[in-house]
N, C-alpha and C positions, 0 to 999 in steps of 0.2 A: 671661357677656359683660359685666357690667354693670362689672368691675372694669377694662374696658378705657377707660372714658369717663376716668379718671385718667389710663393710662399714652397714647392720643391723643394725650391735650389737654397734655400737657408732651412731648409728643415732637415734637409740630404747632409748640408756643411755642418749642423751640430748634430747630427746623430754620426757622422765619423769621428769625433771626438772620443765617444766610447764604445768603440766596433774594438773587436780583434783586428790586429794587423794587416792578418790574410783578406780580411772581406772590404779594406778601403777601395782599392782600384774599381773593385766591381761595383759598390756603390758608389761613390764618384763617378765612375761610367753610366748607372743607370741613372743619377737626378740629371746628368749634363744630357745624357741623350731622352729621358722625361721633357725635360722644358725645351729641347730643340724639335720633336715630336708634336707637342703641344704650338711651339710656334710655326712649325710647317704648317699643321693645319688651320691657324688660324689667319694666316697666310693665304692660302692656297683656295680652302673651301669656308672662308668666313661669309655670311650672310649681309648686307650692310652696303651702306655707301662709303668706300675709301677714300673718297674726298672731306670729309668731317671728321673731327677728334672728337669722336663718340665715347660717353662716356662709358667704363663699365662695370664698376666697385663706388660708391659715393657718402660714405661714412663722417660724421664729424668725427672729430679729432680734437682741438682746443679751441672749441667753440667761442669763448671769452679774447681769442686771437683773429677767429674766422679759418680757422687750419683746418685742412680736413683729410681725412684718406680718400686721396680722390685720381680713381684711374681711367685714362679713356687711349682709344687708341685710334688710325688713320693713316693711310697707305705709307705714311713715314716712318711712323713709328714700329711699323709692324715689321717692315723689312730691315730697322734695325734687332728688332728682335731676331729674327731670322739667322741672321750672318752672326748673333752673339750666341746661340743654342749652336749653329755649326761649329763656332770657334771652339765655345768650351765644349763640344765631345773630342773632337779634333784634338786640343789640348791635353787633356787626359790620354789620350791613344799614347800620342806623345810622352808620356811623362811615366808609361807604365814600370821604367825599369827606375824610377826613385823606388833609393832606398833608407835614405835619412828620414826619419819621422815622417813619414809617408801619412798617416794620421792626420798631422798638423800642416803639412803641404796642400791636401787637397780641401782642406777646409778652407784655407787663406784662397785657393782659386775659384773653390767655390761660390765663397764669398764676394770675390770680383765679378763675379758672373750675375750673380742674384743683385748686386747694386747695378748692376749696367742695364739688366733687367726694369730696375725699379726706374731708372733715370729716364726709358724710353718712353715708359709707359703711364710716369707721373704728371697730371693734370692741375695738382696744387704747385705753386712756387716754394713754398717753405717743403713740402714734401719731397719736390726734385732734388732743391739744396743738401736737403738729409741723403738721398741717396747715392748723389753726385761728391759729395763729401765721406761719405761710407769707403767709396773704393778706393779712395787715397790708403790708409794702415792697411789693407792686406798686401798690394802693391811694395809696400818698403817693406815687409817680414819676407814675402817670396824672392828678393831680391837679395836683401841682408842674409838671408837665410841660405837660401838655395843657389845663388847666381856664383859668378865666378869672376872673372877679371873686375878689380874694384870694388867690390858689390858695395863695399857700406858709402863709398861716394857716391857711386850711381844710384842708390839707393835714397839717401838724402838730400841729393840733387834733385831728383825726381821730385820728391815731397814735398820741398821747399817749396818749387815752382809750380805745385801741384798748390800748394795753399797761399801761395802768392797768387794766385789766380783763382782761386777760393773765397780771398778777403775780397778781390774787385769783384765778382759775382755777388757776394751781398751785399758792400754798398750800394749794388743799383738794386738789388731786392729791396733793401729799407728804402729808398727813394722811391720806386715803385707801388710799396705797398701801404705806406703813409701820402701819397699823393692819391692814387684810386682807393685805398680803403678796402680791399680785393688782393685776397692771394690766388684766386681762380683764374686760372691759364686763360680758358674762354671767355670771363669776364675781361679780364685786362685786355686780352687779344682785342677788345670791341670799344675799348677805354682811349678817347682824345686826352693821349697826354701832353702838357702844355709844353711848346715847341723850344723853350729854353731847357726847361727839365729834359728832353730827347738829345738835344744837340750835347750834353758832355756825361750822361748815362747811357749812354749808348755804346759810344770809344770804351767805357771804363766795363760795362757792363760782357760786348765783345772779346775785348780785349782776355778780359777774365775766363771766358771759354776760350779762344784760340790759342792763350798757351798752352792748353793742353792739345790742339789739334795740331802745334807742331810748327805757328806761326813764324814767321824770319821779323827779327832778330831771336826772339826769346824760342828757340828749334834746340836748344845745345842739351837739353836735359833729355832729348829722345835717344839721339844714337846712342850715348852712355850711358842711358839706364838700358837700353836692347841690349848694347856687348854686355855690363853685366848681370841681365836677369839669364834665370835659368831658360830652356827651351819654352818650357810652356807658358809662363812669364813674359817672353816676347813676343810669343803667340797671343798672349789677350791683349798687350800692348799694342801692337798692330792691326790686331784685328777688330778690339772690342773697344780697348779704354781711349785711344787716340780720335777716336769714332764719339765720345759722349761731349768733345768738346766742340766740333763740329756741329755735332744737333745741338749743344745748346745755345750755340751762334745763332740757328737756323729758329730753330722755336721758339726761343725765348728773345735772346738781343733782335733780331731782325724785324720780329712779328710783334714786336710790344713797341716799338719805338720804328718806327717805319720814316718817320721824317729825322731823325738822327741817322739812319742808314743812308736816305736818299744823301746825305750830306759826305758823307762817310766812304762812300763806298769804291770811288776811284782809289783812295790811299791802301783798301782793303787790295783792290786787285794791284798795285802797286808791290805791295809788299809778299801778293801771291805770288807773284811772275818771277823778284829776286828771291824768295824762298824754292821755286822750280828751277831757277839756273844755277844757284849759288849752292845749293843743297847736291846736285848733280855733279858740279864740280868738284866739289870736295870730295863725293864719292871714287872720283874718279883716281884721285888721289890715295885710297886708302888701300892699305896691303892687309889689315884683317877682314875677313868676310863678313860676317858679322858689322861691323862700320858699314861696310860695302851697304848692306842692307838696310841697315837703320838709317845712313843718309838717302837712300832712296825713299824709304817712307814718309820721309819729311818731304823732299821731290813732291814725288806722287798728291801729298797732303794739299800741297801747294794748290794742285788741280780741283779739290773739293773747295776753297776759298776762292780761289778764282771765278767758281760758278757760281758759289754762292752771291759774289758781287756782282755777276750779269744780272740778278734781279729780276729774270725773263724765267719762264717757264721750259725752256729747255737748258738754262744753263743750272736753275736751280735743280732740276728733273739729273740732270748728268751730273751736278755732286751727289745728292743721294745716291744714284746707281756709283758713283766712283769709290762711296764708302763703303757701299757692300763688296766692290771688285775689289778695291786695297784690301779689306778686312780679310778677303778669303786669300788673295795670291802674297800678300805680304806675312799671313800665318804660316801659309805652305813653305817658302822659302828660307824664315826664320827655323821651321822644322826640320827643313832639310839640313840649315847650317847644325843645329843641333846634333843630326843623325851623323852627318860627317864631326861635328867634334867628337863627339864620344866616342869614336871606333879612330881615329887621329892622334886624338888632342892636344890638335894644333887647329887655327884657322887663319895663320898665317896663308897668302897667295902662293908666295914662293916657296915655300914648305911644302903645300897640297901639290903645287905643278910637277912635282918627283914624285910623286905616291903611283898615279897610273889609276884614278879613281873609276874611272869610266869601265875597267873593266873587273875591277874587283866588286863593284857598287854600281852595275847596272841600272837598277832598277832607280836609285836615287840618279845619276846621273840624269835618264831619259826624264823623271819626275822635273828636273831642276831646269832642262832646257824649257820643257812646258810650260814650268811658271815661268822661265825668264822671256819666253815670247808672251805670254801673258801681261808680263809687265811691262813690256817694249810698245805695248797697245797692237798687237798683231791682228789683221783678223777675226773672229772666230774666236776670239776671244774676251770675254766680258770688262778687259782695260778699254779695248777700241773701242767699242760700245758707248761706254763713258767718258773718254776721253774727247771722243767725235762730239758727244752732245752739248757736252764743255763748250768746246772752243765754237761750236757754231752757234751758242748763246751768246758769248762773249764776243764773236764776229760782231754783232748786231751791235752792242756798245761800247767796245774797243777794239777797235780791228788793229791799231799797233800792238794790242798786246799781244794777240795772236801771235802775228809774228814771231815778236822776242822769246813768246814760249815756245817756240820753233826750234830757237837755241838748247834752249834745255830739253828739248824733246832728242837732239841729237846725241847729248854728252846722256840722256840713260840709251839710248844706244851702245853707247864708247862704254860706260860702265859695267852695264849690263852683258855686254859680251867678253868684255876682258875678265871681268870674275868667270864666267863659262869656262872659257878656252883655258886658265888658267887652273880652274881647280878641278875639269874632267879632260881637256883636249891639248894641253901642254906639248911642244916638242919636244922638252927631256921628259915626260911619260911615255910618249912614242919611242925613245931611243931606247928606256931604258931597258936590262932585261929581268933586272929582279922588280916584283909589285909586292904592296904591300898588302901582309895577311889581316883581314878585318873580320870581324863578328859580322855574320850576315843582317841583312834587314828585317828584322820581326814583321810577324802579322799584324800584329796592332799600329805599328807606325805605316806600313803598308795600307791598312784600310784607312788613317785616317790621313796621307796624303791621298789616296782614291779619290777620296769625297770632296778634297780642296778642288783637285784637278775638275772634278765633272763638274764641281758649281761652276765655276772661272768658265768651262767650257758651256754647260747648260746657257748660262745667261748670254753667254759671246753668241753664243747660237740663235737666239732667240729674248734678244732683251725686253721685249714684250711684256715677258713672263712679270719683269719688276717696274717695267715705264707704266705699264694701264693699271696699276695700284699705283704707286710713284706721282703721274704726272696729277691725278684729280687732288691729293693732296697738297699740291704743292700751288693750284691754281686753286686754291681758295685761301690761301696766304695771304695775309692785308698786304705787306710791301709790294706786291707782287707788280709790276712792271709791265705796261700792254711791249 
């Protein structure tokens, strides 16, 4: 069933093309929470070994190439599907009061959804490309379209760097698949490629997923395409599309070229560690919230590279979990900045510290500290989780960098509580006596921070839930490191 949350979610995005107006939301709502339904359960009560990328759709395609529709899945895959069915119902909640071509909006997110769908679940290399390439043009129309501060730079900036890291992904595809003769994920996975060919398709082939995961230097296309995509725009950004470049570091660069990794992999955490302080800092500096945000998620991002370069089963186990935790607490926050702009519309610091949110906007308030303990890695909450399992992979084969990420674990502290204090707990919102009059919080943004809050809290609670799918997949990784 699991291959149905693709064929839904583009079957859901062009039949809102010719809906009436009135009935987009609700279908929008029903294919996003369809394919998240279908990925709970196949999640949850799938039959199988979640240690193998078992196949599950196996069709030729251009057989005269060796291309094929070829879908399999395995405790990684599936929990990125997972946290991308939350995102996109989540999203849509969100975005209930667009009124602009409402139509052509949810189709363009739709369509983000159904590609990030296809990329987790794609077992051909030319088939991932296609769908890994796919969510690039909706991404710049929601953005161009819908967003706000900037939008047609942040829009174009994104793209650019989205196919600047596109072109390096297929150069190491044609090198891979003129050197094995094999566009099959499983084949190649089992494929001794010759240790020259690894050592500079490897760099180029990473390299070309990690811009889009948010990597330091090439990190500047995220915060500015977040300020300006629209709310739920940022919410897939965060939650889903920042997330496809990450697995395909993980599945593709790492696992096909394992002795280019082994070569590699110090400069990866190198450049995790200055992507987690220098990302932080900068946050620390910004007075829009929105920035605030989007430079944390680069932060945070930093922490899924970082494990991925421990190369050990608990550091790579803690990025996977860190992707589903960012995806879900960095969606919710992005939404909430949305809910405070639209009833604002402002996201200036200083601006919001006079409003007196906390008691006009309870309900976002309390929502906002939740996630922001969330993403401070508190307890009980599904950042520590993943954060903890991080750094005690990477204990094991860099214990300086622990440390220095110690640093930046402190400025999102600094960050993270100065946007709080500032835009619900101000002392000119305490003094003041007039507050300002807001549109209250709908139902539907209501249910769909709920649902961020309880995942964030379900897995903090209980990471189990995703480490015992999680870890077998990840210890049967060729790179994989005793």
């Amino acid at each position: 069933m699991i291959a149905w949350t693709i064929y839904l979610t583009f079957a859901g995005a062009i039949l809102l093309l010719f809906l009436p107006r009135a009935l987009t939301r609700w279908v929008a709502l029903l294919t996003a929470a369809s394919g998240f339904v279908i990925a709970f359960a196949a999640f949850f009560f799938r039959d199988g070994d979640f240690g193998h990328f078992t196949t599950i759709v196996r069709v030729p395609w251009v057989p005269a190439l060796g291309m094929e529709y070829h879908l399999a899945a395995d405790g990684i895959s599936l929990t990125m599907a997972l946290v991308t069915g939350l995102t996109a119902v989540c999203a849509v909640l969100f975005s209930w009061r667009v009124e602009e071509r409402p139509n052509e909006f949810f189709f363009w997110l739709l369509l983000v959804v159904g590609g990030s769908y296809g990329v987790f679940l794609s077992a051909d290399l030319f088939l991932f490309f296609v769908f890994y390439e796919l969510v690039i043009v909706p991404k710049y129309f929601l953005i161009a379209i819908w967003g706000s501060t900037n939008k047609e730079y942040g829009a174009m900036k994104l793209t650019l760097y989205s196919f600047l890291g596109g072109a390096l992904v297929f150069i190491a595809i044609l090198a891979a698949y003129t050197t094995a003769g094999s566009l099959d994920l499983q084949q190649l996975a089992r494929f001794q490629f010759p240790a020259p060919l690894q050592h500079w398709a490897f760099p180029v082939l990473f390299l070309g997923f990690a811009i889009l995961a948010g990597i330091w230097p090439l990190h500047t296309w995220a915060p500015t395409g977040h300020v300006a995509a629209p709310t739920a725009g940022s919410m897939l950004l965060a939650g889903i599309v920042m997330k496809l470049g990450a697995y395909g570091a993980l599945r593709v660069a790492m696992n096909l070229f394992p002795l280019g990794f082994a070569e590699w992999s110090k400069w990866i955490a190198v450049l995790a560690v200055i992507g987690i302080v220098w990302a932080a800092a900068v946050a620390l500096r910004q007075n829009d919230l929105k920035f605030v945000i989007g430079y944390s998620s680069v932060s945070h991002m930093g922490f899924v590279l970082l494990g991925l370069a421990a190369a050990n089963s608990l550091g790579v186990s803690g990025a996977v979990l860190q992707m589903f935790s960012h995806g879900v607490i960095g969606a919710l926050l992005f939404a909430l900045a949305g809910v405070i702009y639209y009833r604002t519309h402002t996201r200036n610091l200083n601006d919001l510290a006079t409003l007196g949110l906390s008691r006009t906007m309870p309900f976002v308030a309390f929502a906002f500290v939740v996630a922001s303990a969330a993403s401070l890695g508190i307890p009980g909450f599904s950042g520590f989780a993943a954060e903890i399992t991080i750094l005690l992979g990477v204990w094991k084969v860099f214990p300086v960098v622990v440390a220095i990420t110690g640093v930046g674990m402190v400025l999102v502290a600094a960050f993270t509580l100065r946007a709080m204090r500032k835009t619900f707990f101000s002392d000119a919102a305490r003094l003041t006596t007039t507050v300002a009059v807001t549109p209250p919080i709908t139902f539907a943004e209501k249910s769909g921070a709920s649902l961020l809050l309880l995942a964030t809290l379900g897995v903090g609670l209980d990471p189990k839930l995703l480490l015992d799918r999680i870890q077998p997949a990840v210890e049967a990784m060729r790179f994989l490191q005793p």
